[in-house]
C-alpha positions in Angstrom: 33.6 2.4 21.1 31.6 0.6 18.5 27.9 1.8 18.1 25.1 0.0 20.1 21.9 -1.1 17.9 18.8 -0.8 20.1 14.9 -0.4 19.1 12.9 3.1 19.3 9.4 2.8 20.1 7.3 6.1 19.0 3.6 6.6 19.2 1.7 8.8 17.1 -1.5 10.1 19.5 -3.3 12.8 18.0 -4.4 15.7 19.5 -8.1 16.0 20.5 -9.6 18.9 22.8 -11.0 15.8 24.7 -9.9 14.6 28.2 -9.6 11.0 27.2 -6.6 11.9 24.7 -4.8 13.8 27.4 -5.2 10.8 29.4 -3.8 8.8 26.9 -1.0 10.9 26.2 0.3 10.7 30.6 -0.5 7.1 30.2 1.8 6.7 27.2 4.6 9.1 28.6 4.5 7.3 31.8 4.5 3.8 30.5 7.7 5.0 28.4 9.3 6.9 31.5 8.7 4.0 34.1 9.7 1.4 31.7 12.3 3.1 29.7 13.4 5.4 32.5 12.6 8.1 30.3 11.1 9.4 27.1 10.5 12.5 24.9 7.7 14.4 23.7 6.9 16.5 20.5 4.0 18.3 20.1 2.0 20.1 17.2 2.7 18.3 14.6 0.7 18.2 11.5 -0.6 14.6 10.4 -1.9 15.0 6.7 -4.0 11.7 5.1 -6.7 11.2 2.9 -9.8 9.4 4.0 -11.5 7.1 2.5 -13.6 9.1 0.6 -10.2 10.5 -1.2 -10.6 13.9 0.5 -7.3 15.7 2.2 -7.4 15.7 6.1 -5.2 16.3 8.7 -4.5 16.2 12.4 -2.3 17.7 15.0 -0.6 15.0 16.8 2.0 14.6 19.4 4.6 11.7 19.1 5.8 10.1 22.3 8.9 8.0 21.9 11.9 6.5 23.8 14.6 4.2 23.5 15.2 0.9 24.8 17.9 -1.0 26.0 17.1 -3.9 23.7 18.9 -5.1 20.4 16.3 -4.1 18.0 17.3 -7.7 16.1 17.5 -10.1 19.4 14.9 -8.9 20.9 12.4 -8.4 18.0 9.7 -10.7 18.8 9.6 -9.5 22.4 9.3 -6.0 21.2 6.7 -6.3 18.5 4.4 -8.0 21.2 5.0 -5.0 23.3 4.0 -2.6 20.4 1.2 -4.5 19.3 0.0 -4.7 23.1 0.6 -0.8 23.3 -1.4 -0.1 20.3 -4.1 -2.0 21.5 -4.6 -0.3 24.6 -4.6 3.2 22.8 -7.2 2.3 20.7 -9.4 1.5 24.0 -8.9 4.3 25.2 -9.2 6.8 22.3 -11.8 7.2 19.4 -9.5 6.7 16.8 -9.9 4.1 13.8 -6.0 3.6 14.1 -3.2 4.1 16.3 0.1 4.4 14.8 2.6 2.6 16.9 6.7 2.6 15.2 9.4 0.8 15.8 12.6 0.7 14.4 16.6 0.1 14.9 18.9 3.4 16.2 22.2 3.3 17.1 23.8 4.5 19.9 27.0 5.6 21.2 27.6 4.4 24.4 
């Protein structure tokens, strides 16, 4: 059978010891799961940037992700707005400057 392009969505939500974040991070996983009848989680990762007074930070942070059953390149349009909209409501509900939403083309055998 011939691969299947679809799009991966994966947020980036970093990990805080407040209540809001772990709010956030349900919200997100069940957003994915109810909409994309599933999702996966990774936690503890290490996020290392430099701010903008060029000194080295970093930040633990989990990344949420799931597949869709869209083509990534039909359906492009339709899933940027959702990212964009998805972004938007992390940053309500977090403290962060930024919110790193991703999307990008996998392929599937099905």
């Amino acid at each position: 059978m011939p691969l299947s392009k679809r799009a991966r969505i994966e947020a980036y939500i970093p990990e805080r010891g407040d209540n809001a974040y772990g709010r956030l991070h349900r919200a997100i996983e069940q957003e994915f799961l109810h909409t994309f009848g599933g999702c996966t989680v990774i936690k503890n990762n290490k996020g290392l940037y430099l701010g903008s007074d060029g000194v080295l930070d970093f930040d633990r942070v989990n990344v949420i992700y799931a597949d869709t059953p869209f083509d990534f390149d039909k359906h492009f349009d339709d899933i940027s707005e959702y990212a964009d909209r998805l972004r938007q409501a992390a940053l309500e509900a977090s403290k962060e400057e930024s919110i790193l939403i991703v999307v990008h083309g996998i392929y599937h055998s099905i």
